[in-house]
C-alpha positions as CSV (number, residue, x, y, z in Angstrom):
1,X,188.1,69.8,259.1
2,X,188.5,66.3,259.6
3,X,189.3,65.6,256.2
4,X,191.6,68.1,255.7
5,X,194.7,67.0,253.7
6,X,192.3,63.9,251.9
7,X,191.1,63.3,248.5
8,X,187.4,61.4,247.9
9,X,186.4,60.3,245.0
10,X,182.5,60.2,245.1
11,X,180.8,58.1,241.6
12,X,177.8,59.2,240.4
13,X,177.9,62.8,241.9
14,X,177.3,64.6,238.9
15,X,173.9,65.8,239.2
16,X,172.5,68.4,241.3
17,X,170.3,67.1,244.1
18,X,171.3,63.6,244.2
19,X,173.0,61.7,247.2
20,X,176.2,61.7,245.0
21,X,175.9,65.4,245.5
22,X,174.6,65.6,249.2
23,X,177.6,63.2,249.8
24,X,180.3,65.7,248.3
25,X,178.6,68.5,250.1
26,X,179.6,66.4,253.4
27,X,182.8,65.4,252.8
28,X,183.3,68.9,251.5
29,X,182.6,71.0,254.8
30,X,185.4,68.4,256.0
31,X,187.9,69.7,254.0
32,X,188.4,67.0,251.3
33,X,189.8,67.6,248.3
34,X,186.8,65.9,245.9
35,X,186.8,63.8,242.4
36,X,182.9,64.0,241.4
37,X,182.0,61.7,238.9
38,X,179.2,61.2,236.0
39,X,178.7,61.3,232.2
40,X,177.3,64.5,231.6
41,X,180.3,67.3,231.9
42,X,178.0,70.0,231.5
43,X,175.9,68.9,234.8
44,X,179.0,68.1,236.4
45,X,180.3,71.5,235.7
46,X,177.3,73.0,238.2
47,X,177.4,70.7,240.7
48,X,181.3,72.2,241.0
49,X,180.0,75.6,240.8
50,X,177.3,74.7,243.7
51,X,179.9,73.1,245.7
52,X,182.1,76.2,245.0
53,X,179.8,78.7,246.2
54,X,178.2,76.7,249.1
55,X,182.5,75.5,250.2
56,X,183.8,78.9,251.8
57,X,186.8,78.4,254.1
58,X,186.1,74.2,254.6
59,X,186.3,73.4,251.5
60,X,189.3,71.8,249.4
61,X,189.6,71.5,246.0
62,X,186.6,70.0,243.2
63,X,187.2,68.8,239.6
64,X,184.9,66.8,237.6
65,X,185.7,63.7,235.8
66,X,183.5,62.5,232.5
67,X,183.3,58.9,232.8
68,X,181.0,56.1,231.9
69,X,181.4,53.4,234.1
70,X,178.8,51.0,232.7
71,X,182.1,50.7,230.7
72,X,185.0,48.9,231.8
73,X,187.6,50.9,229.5
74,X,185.9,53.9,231.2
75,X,186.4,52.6,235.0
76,X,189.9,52.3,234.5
77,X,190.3,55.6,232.5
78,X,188.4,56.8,235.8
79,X,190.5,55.1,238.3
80,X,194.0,56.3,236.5
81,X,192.8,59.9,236.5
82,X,191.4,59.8,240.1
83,X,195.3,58.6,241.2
84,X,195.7,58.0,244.9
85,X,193.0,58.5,246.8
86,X,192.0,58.0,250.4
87,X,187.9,57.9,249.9
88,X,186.1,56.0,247.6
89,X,182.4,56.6,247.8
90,X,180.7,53.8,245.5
91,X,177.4,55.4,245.0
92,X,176.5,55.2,241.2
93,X,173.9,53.0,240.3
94,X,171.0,52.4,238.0
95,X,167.8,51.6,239.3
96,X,165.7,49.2,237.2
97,X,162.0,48.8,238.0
98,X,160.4,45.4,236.0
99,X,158.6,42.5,237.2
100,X,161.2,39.0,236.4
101,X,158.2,38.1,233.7
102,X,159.3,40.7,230.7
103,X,162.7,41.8,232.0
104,X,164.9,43.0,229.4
105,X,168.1,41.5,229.2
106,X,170.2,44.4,228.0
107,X,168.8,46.0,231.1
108,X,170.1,43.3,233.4
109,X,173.5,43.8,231.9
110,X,173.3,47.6,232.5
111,X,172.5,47.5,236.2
112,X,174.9,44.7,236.7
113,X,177.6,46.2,235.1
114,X,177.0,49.6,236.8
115,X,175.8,48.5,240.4
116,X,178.7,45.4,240.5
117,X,181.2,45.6,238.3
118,X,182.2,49.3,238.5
119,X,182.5,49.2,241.9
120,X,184.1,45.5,241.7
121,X,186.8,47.2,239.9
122,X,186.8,50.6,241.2
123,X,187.9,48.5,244.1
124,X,190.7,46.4,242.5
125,X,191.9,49.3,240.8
126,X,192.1,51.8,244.4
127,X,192.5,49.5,247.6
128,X,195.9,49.0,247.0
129,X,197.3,52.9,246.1
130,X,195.0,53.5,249.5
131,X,197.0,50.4,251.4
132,X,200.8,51.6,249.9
133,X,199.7,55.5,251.1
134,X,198.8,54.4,255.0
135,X,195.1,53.4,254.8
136,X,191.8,54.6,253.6
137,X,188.0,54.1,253.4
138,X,185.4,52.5,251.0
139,X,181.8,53.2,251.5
140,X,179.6,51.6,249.2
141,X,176.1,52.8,248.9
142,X,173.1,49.7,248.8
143,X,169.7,50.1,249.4
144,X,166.8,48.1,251.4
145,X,166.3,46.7,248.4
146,X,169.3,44.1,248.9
147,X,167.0,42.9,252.3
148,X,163.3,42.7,250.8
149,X,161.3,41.3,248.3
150,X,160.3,44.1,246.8
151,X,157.9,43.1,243.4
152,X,159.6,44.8,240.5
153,X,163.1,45.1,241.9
154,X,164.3,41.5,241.7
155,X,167.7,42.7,239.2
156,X,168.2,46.0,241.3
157,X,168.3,44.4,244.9
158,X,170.4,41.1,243.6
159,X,172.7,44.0,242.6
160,X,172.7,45.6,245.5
161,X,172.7,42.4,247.4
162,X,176.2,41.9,245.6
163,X,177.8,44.7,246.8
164,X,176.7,44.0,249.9
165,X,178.5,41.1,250.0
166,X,181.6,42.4,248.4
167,X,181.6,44.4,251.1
168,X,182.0,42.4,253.4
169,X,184.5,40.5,251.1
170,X,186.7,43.6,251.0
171,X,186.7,44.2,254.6
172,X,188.6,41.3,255.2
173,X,190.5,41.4,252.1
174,X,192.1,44.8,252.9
175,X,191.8,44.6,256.6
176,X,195.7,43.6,256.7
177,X,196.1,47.1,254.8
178,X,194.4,49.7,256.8
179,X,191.5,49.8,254.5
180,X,188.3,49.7,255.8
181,X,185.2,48.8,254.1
182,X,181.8,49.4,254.8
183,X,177.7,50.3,252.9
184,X,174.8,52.0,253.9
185,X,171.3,51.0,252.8
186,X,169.0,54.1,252.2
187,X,165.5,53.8,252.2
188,X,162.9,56.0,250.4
189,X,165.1,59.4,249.6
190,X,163.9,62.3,247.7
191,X,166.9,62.7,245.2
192,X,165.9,64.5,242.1
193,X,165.7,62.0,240.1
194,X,163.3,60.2,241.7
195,X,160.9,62.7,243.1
196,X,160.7,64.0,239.5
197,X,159.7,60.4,238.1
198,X,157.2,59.5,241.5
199,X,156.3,63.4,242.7
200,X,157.1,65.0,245.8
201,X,155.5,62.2,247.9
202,X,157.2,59.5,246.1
203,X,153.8,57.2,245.7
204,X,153.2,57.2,249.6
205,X,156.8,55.2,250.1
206,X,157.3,57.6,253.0
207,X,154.7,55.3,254.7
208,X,156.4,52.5,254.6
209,X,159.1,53.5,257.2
210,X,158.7,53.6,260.7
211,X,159.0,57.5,260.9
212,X,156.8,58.1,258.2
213,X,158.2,60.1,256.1
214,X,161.1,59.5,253.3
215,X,164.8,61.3,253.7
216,X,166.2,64.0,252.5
217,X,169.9,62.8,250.6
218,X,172.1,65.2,253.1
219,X,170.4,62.5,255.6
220,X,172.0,59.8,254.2
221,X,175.0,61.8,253.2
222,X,175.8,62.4,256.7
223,X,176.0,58.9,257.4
224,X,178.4,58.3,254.4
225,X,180.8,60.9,255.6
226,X,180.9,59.5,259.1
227,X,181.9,56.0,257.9
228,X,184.2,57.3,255.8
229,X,185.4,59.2,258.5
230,X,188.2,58.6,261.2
231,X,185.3,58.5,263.6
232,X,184.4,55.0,262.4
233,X,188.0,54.2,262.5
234,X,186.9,50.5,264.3
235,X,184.0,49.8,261.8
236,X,184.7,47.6,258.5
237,X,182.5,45.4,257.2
238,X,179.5,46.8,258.3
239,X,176.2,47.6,256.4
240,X,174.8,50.1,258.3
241,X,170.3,51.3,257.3
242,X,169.6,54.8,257.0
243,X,166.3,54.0,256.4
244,X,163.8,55.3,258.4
245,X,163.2,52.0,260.2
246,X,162.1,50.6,256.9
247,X,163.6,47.0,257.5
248,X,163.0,47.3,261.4
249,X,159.5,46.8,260.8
C-alpha cells in the first residue's frame, strides 16, 4: 500500500492492454487513487471496469477523464480537472513511422504536440500544486528511440529525445520543491496496439535485445511505479532503459 492516501494521474491509459493501462494496474495494487486519461470515454469506461474488478482491497478510487491533449485548450481542461495530484505519469504519445524524405508535416505537428508539448505543460500546469502539497513525482515515459538511429523514426525519437531532456530540465527545476523527476526508455513491448499493427512477434524486434525476446507492458509498468515510488525517493533526473538490453548492445 505504498501509495495509499495518493492520487496519479496516468495520460494515455485509456485503452485496454497498453502501458498506460499496465501502469495504472501498478500504481493501483499500491493504493492510489487514479486519474486515467484518453479520448475515447467509452474505452476508458472499461479500462475502469477492468481496474475495478482486478483492484479488490488495494485499490483506491478510478475515474476517467476525456481529453485530447494534442490540444492545448484540452491539457489545461485536463490539468484543472485532475486538481492536486501527487503522480504524474507522462506516457501518451503518438508513434509516427516515415522515412525524413516524404514526411508529412501535419504529422510532425501531431507527434510534437502530443509527445512535447502535452507533457511540457502538463508539467507547468502540476509541479507547483505537487511542490505547495509537500512533494511529488513525474515519470515520463521515452523510448530507445530517443538513443538510436532508427530509419523511419527520425520525428518520433527527436520527440522523445525532448522529453528526455526536459527531464532532466525539471529535475533541477523542481528539485528546490520536493519534486522529483525522472523517464524510462522501453524497448520492443507488446502493447495492443502495436502487436495488432506488427503481429504477435512484432517483425522479429524481439531479436534485437539482448534477452531476445520483447516485454510485456506490466514489465515496464513495474519500473514506472517504482520511480514514482518513495522507494526512488534519491532518484531525479534519471532516464532509466527497460529495454531488454537493447541499447547495451
Amino acid at each position: 500500500m505504498e501509495f495509499a492516501g495518493k492520487t496519479a494521474l496516468v495520460t494515455g491509459s485509456g485503452a485496454i492492454g497498453g502501458l498506460g493501462h499496465a501502469t495504472a494496474k501498478a500504481l493501483a495494487a499500491g493504493g492510489a487513487d487514479l486519474i486515467l486519461t484518453g479520448r475515447d470515454a467509452e474505452r476508458g469506461a472499461q479500462v475502469v471496469a477492468d481496474l475495478g474488478a482486478a483492484g479488490g482491497e488495494a485499490a483506491g478510487t478510478v475515474r476517467f477523464v476525456a481529453a485530447d491533449v494534442s490540444d492545448v485548450a484540452g491539457v489545461r481542461r485536463l490539468a484543472e480537472e485532475a486538481g492536486v495530484v501527487d503522480i504524474l505519469v507522462n506516457n501518451a504519445s503518438v508513434m509516427t513511422f516515415s522515412p525524413t524524405v516524404g514526411q508529412d508535416p501535419a504529422d510532425y505537428d501531431a507527434a510534437f504536440a502530443v509527445n512535447v508539448r502535452a507533457p511540457f505543460l502538463l508539467t507547468a500546469l502540476l509541479a507547483e500544486k505537487m511542490a505547495a502539497g509537500g512533494g511529488g513525482s513525474i515519470v515520463n515515459v521515452s523510448s530507445t528511440a530517443a538513443g538510436l538511429g532508427m530509419p523511419g523514426m527520425a520525428v518520433y525519437g527527436a520527440t522523445k529525445a525532448a522529453l528526455e531532456s526536459l527531464t532532466r530540465t525539471w529535475a533541477a527545476e523542481f528539485a528546490d520543491s520536493n519534486v522529483r523527476v525522472n523517464a524510462v526508455a522501453p524497448g520492443p513491448m507488446r502493447t495492443s496496439k502495436v502487436v495488432a499493427a506488427m503481429g504477435p512477434d512484432m517483425g522479429g524486434m524481439g531479436l534485437t535485445t539482448a534477452l531476445k525476446r520483447t516485454s510485456d507492458p506490466a514489465e515496464v509498468a513495474r519500473v514506472i511505479a517504482f520511480l514514482a515510488s518513495d522507494r526512488a525517493s534519491y532518484m531525479t533526473g534519471a532516464t532509466v532503459a527497460v529495454d531488454g538490453g537493447r541499447t547495451a548492445i
